[in-house]
PyMOL CGO cylinders between C-alpha atoms (Angstrom):
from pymol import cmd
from pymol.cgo import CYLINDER

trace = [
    CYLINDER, 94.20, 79.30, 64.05, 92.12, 82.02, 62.37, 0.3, 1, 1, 1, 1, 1, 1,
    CYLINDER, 92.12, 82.02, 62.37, 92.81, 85.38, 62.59, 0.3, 1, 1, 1, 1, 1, 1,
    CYLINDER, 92.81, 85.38, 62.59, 90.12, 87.40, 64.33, 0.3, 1, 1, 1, 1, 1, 1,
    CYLINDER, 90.12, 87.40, 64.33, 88.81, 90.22, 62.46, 0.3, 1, 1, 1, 1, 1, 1,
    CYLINDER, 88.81, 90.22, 62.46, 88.52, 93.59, 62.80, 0.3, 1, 1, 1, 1, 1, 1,
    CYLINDER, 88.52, 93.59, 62.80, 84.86, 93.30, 63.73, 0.3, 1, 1, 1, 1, 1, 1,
    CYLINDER, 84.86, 93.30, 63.73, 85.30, 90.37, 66.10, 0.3, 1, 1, 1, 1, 1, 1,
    CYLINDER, 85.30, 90.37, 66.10, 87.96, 92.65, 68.26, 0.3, 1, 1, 1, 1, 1, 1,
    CYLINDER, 87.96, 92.65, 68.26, 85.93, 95.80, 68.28, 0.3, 1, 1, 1, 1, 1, 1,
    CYLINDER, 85.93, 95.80, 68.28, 83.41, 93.31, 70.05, 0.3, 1, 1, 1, 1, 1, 1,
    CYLINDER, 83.41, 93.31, 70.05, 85.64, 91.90, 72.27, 0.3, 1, 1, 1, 1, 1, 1,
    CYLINDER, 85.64, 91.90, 72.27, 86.76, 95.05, 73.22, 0.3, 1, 1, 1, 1, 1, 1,
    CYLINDER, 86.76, 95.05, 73.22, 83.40, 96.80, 73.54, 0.3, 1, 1, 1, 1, 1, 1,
    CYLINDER, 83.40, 96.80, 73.54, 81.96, 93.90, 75.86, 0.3, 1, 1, 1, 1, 1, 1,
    CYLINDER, 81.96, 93.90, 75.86, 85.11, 93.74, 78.26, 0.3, 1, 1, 1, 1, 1, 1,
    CYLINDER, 85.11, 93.74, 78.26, 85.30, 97.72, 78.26, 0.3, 1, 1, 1, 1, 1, 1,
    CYLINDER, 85.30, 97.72, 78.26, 81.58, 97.16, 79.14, 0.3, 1, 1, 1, 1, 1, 1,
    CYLINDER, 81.58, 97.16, 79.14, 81.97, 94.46, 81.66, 0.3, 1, 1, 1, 1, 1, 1,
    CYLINDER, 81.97, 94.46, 81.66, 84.50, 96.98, 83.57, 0.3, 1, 1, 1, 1, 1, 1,
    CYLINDER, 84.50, 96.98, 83.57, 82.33, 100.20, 83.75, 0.3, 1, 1, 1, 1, 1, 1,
    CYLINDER, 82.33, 100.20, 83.75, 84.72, 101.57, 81.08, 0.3, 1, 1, 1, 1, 1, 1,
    CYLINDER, 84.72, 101.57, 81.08, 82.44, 103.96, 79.52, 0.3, 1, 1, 1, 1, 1, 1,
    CYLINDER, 82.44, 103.96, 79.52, 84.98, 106.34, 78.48, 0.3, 1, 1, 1, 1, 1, 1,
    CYLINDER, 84.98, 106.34, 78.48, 88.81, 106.49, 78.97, 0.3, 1, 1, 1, 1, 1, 1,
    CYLINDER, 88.81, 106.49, 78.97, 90.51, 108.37, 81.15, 0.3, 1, 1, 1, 1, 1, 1,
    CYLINDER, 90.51, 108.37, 81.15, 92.67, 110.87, 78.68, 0.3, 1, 1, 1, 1, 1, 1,
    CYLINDER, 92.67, 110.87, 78.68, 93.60, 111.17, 74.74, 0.3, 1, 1, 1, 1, 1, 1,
    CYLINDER, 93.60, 111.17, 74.74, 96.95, 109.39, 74.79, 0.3, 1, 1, 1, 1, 1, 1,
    CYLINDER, 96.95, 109.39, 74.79, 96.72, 105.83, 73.78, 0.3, 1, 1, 1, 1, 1, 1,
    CYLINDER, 96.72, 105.83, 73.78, 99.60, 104.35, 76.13, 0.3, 1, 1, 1, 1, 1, 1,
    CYLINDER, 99.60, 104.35, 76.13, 97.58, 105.75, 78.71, 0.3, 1, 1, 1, 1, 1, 1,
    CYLINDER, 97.58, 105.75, 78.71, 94.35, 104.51, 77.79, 0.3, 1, 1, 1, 1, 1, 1,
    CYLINDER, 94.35, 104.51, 77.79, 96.22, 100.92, 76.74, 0.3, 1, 1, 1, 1, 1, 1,
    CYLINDER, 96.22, 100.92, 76.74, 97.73, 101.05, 80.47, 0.3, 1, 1, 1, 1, 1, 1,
    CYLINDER, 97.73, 101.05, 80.47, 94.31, 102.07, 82.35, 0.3, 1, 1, 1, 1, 1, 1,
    CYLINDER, 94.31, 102.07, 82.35, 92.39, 98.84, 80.23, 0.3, 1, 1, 1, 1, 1, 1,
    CYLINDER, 92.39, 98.84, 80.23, 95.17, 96.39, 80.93, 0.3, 1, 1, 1, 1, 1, 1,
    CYLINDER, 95.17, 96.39, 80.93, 94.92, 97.80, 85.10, 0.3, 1, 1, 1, 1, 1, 1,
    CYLINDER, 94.92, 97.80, 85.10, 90.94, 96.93, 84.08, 0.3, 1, 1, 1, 1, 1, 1,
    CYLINDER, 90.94, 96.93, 84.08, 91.51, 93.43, 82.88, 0.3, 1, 1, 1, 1, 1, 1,
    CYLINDER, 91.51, 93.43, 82.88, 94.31, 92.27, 85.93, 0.3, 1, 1, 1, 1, 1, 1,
    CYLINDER, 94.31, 92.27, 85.93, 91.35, 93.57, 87.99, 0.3, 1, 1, 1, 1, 1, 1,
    CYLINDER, 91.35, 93.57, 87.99, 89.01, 91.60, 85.95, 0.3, 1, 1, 1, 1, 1, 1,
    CYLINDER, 89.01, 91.60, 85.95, 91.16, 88.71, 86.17, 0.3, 1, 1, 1, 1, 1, 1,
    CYLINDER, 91.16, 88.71, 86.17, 91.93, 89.13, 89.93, 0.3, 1, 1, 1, 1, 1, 1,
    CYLINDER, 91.93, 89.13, 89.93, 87.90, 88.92, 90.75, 0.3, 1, 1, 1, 1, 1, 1,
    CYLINDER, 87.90, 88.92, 90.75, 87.27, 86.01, 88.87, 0.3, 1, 1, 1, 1, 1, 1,
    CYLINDER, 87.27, 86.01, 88.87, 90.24, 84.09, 90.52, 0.3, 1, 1, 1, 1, 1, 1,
    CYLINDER, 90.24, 84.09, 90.52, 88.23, 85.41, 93.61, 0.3, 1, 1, 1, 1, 1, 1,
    CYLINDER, 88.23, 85.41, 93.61, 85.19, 84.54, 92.36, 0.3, 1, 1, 1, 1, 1, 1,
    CYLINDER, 85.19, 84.54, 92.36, 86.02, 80.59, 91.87, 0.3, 1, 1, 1, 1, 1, 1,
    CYLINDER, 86.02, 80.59, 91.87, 88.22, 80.33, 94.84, 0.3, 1, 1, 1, 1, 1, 1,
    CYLINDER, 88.22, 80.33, 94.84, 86.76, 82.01, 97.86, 0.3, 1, 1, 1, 1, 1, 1,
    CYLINDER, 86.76, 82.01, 97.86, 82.74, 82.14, 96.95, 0.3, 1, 1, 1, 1, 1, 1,
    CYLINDER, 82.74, 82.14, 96.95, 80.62, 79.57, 96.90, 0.3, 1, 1, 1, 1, 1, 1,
    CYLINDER, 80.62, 79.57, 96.90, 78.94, 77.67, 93.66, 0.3, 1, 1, 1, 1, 1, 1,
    CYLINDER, 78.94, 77.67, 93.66, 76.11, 79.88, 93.98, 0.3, 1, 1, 1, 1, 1, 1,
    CYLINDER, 76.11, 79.88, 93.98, 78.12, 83.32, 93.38, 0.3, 1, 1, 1, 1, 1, 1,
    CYLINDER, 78.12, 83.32, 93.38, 79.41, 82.07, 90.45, 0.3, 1, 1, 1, 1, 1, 1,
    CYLINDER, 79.41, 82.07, 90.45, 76.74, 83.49, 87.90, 0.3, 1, 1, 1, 1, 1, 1,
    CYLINDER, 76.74, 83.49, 87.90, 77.24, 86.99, 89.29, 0.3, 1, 1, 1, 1, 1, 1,
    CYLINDER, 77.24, 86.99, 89.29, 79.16, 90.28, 87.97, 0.3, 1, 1, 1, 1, 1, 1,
    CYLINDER, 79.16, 90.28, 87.97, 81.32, 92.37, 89.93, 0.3, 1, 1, 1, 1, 1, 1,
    CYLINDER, 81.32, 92.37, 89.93, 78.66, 95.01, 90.43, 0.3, 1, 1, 1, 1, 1, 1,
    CYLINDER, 78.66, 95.01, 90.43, 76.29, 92.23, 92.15, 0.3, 1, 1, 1, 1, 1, 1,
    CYLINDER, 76.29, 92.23, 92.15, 79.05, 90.69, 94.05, 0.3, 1, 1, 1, 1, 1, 1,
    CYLINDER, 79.05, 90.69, 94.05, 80.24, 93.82, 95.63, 0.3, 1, 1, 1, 1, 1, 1,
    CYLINDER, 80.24, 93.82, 95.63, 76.89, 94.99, 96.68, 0.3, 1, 1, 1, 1, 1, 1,
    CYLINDER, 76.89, 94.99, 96.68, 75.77, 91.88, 97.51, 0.3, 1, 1, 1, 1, 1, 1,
    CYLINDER, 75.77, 91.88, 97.51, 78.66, 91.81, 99.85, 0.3, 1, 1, 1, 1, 1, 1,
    CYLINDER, 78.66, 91.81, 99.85, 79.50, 95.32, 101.05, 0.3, 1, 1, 1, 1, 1, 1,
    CYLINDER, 79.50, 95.32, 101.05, 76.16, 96.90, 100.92, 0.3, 1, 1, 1, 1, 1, 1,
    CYLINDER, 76.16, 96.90, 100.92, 74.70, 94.67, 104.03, 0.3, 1, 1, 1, 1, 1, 1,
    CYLINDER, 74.70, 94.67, 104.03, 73.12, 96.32, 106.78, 0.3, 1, 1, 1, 1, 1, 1,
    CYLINDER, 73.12, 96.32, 106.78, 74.92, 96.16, 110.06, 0.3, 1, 1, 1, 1, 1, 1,
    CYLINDER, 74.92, 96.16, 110.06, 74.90, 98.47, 113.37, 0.3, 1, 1, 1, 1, 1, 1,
    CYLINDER, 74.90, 98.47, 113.37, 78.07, 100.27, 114.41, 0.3, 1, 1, 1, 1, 1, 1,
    CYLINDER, 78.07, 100.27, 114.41, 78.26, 99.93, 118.54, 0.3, 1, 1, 1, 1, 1, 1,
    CYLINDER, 78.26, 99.93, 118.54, 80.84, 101.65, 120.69, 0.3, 1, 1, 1, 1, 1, 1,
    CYLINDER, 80.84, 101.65, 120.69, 81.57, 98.99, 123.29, 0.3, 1, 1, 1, 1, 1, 1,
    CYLINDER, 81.57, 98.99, 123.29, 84.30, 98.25, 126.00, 0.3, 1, 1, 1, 1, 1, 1,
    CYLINDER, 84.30, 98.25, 126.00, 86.35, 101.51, 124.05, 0.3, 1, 1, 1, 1, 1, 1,
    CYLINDER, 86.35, 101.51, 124.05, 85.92, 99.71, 120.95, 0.3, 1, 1, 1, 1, 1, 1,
    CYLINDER, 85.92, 99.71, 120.95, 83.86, 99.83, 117.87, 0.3, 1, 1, 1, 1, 1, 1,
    CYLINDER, 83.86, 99.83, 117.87, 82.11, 96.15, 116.85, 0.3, 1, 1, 1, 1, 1, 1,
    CYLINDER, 82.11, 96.15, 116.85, 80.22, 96.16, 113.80, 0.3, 1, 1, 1, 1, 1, 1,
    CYLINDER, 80.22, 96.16, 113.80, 76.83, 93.97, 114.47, 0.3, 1, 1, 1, 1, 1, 1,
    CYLINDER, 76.83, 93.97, 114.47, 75.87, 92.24, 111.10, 0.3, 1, 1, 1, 1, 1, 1,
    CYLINDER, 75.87, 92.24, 111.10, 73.61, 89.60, 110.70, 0.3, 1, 1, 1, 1, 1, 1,
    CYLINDER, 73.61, 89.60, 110.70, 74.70, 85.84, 111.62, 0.3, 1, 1, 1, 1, 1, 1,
    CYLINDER, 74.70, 85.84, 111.62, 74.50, 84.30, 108.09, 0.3, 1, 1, 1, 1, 1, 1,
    CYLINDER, 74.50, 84.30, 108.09, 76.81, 87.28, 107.11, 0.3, 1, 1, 1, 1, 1, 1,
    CYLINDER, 76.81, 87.28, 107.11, 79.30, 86.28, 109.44, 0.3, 1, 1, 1, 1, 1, 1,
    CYLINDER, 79.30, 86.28, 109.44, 79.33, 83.17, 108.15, 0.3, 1, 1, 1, 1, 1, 1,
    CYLINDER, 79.33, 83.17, 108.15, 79.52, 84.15, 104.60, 0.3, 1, 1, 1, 1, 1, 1,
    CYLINDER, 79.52, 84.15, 104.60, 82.55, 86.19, 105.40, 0.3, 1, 1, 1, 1, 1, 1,
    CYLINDER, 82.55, 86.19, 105.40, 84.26, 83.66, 107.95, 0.3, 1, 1, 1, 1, 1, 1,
    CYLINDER, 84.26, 83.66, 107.95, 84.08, 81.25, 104.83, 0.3, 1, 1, 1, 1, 1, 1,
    CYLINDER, 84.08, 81.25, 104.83, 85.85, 83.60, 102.06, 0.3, 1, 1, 1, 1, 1, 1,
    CYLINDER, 85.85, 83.60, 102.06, 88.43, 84.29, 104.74, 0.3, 1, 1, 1, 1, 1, 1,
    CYLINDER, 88.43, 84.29, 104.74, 89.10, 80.56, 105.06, 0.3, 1, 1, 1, 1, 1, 1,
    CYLINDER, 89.10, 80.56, 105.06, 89.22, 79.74, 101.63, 0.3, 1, 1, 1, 1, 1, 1,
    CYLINDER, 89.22, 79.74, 101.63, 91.34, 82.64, 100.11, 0.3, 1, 1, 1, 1, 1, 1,
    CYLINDER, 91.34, 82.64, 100.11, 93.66, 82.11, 103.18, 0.3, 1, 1, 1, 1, 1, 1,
    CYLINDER, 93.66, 82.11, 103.18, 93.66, 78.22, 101.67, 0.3, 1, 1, 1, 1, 1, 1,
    CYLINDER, 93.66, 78.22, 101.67, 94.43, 79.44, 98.34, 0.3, 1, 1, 1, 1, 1, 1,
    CYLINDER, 94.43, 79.44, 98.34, 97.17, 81.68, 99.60, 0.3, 1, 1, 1, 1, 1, 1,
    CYLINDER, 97.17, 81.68, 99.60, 99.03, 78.72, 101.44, 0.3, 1, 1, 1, 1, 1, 1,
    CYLINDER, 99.03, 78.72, 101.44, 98.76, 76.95, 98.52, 0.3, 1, 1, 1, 1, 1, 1,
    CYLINDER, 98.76, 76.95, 98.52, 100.25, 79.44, 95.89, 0.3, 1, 1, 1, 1, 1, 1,
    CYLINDER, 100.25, 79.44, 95.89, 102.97, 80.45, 98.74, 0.3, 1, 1, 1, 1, 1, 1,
    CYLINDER, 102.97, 80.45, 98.74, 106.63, 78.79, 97.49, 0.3, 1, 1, 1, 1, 1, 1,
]
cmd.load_cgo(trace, "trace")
């Protein structure tokens, strides 16, 4: 195996630190910063397990950014009913999120000793 260069990990590092809105780091002291990236790339990591597991074959393609307004930033109506708040969203929503409930509660099962 080659070793990567200096070059080729300033890249890597600049594109994931890009990828996960790490513009800047939090403080000056480098265990910190080393500690806040690796929280970044379990994150990272985490979504894309997410990604592949839970949403379908046409979410694939998509960043975090897009999946998490695509998915949070729906319009719904907030209704006070029988002492109770329902949220009203539309039906192909529901759907949507019935679906990544029944998968990652597949993929749970299935990790679960």
């Amino acid at each position: 195996m080659v070793s990567p260069t200096w070059r080729s990990l300033r890249e890597r590092y600049q594109r994931a630190k890009n990828r996960l809105w790490y513009g800047r780091m939090p403080c000056g002291q480098f265990e910190a910063n080393a500690a806040f990236f690796r929280i970044g790339v379990i994150a990272h990591n985490l979504f894309v397990l997410f990604k592949h597991s839970a949403l379908d074959s046409g979410w694939q393609r998509y960043r975090v950014a897009t999946v998490r307004w695509r998915l949070f930033h729906l319009p719904g109506k907030l209704v006070r009913h029988a002492r109770s708040l329902v949220l009203k969203i539309a039906t192909e929503s529901v759907e949507l999120f019935q679906n990544i409930r029944t998968k990652s509660y597949q993929l749970a099962q299935s990790l679960a000793p």
